[in-house]
N, C-alpha and C positions, 0 to 999 in steps of 0.2 A: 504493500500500500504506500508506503512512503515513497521506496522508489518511483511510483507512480506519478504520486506529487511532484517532484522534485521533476519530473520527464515536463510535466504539465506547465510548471514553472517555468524552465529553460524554453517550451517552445512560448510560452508568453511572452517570455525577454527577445527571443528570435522574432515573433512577428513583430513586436514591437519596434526593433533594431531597424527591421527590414524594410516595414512600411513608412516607418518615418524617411528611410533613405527615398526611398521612391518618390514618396512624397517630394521631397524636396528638387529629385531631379526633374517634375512632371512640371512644378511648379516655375523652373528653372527657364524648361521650354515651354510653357507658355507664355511667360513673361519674356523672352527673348522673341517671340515668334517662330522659332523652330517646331513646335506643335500646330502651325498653321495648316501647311499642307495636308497634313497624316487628316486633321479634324475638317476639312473642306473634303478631303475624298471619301471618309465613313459617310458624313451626311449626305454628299451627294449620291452616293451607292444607295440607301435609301430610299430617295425619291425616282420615279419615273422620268427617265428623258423628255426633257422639253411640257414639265408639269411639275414644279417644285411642291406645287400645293396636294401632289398626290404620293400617297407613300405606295412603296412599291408591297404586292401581297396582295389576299383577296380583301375584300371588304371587311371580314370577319376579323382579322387578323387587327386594324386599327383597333379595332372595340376590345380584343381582348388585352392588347398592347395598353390602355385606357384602365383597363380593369388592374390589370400588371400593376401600373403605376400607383397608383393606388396605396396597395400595400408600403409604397416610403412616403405619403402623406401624413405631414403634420398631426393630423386630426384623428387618423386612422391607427397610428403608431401611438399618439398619447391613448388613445382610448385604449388600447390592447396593451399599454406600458401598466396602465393604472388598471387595470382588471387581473394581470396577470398579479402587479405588487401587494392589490388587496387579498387576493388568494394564497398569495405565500405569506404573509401576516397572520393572518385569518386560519392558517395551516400552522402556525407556533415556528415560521421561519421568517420573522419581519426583517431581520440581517440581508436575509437575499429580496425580498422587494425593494428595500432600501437601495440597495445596491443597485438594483436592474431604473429603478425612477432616479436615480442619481448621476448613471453612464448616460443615460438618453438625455435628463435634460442640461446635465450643464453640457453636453458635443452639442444637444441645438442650439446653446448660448455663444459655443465657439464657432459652429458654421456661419452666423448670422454674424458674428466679427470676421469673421475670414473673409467673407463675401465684402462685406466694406471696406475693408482692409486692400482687398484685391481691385475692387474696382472693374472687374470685367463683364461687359455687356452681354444679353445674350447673343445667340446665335442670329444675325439677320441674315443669313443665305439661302434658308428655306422657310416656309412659311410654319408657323408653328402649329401643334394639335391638339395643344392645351395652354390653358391661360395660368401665364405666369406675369410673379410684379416682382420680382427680388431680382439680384444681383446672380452671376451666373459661376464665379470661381470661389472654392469648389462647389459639387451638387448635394445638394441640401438632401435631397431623396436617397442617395447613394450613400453620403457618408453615416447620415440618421439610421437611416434600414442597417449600415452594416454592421453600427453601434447596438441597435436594438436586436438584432436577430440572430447576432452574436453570441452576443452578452448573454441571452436567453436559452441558444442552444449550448453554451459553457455550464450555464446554470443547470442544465436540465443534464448535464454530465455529470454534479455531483449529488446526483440523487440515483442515480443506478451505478452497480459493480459491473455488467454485462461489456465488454469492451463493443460487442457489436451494436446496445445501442447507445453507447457514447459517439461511435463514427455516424449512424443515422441522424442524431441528433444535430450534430456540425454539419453535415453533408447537406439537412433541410436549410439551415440558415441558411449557408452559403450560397445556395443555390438562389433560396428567393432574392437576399443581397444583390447576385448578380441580375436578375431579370427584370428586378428593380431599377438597377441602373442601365440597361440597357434598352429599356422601355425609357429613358429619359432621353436615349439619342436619336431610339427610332422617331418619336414624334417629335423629335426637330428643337427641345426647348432646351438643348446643352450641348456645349462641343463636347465630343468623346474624353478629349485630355481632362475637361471637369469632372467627368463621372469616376476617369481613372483616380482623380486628385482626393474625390470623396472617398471610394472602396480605400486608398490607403491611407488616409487621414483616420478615417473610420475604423479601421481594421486596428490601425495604435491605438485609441483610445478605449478600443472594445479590449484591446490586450492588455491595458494598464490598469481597466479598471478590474480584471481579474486576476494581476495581482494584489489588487487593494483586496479580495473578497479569498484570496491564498492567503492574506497577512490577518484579516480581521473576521473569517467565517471560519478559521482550521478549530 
């Protein structure tokens, strides 16, 4: 068991290590403009030639893309932040609610400095497919979702011994994190390089905050 922790640990310092670095080099080139090119050729792959305002795929596909998104809304993640934290209180574990309402909202307080901080516009090269008013480095959706779906699928590891479903449990986050933020490129209301800036900003602080919950849940 303990070696286990201590495995658990190291890979928290490693993501942590890792994503901050990425972060920093994403950040790097987008502020130099070296992430120009790479984010005009995802979006335009995209849309339909010669119809920006039309995303490539059946019709079905936007609506589900729409629903995708979704899951890294504001509204949608506090409600599910605070349903999940009243039930593990309510379960005699208010340590880990604490903890899972504490990594989401102070990372909303940092995305929402970051974004000011950055200063960068959205995307006007195609036409967008949902309405957004904030600032566009990094993605609010992306970093929040991989904060919370993280954090939650961490959390939901140290409540089973089973190794297989510790990996199911990460495997879910992870997965919705990413289709989260790729629902933010498909309709058009992020450049790529911002959703990459989110998943790794997001991904540190989903890491750091378990070690906070390795130092003060053992």
């Amino acid at each position: 068991m303990r070696a286990r922790t201590e495995i658990s640990v190291l890979a928290a310092f490693a993501v942590a290590a890792l994503g901050l670095l990425l972060f920093a080099e994403i950040t790097d080139d987008a502020s130099n403009g070296e992430a120009h090119r790479f984010d005009r050729m995802i979006l335009l792959a995209l849309r339909t030639p010669g119809d920006l305002a039309d995303p490539v795929g059946p019709p079905w596909l936007e609506l589900a893309v729409r629903d995708v998104t979704s899951l890294g809304g504001y509204i949608i993640l506090m409600l599910m932040v605070a349903c999940v934290s009243v039930y593990l209180a309510a379960a005699g574990k208010w340590r880990h609610g604490a903890l899972l309402a504490g990594a989401v909202v102070s990372g909303s307080f940092l995305s929402e400095a970051l974004k000011s901080f950055f200063g960068r516009p959205r995307p006007d090269l195609v036409t967008h497919l949902a309405e957004v008013t904030s600032l566009s480095f990094p993605s609010g959706h992306a970093m929040i979702s991989a904060i919370a779906y993280l954090t939650m699928g961490a959390l939901l590891t140290r409540f089973h011994e089973r190794r297989r479903l510790k990996v199911l449990a990460m495997s879910f986050a992870v997965i919705i994190t990413i289709l989260v933020g790729l629902s933010r490129i498909y309709l058009g209301v992020h450049w790529p390089s911002d959703v990459l800036a989110g998943w790794f900003l997001g991904a540190v602080w989903a890491a750091l905050w378990w070690l906070v919950a390795w130092r003060f849940l053992r």
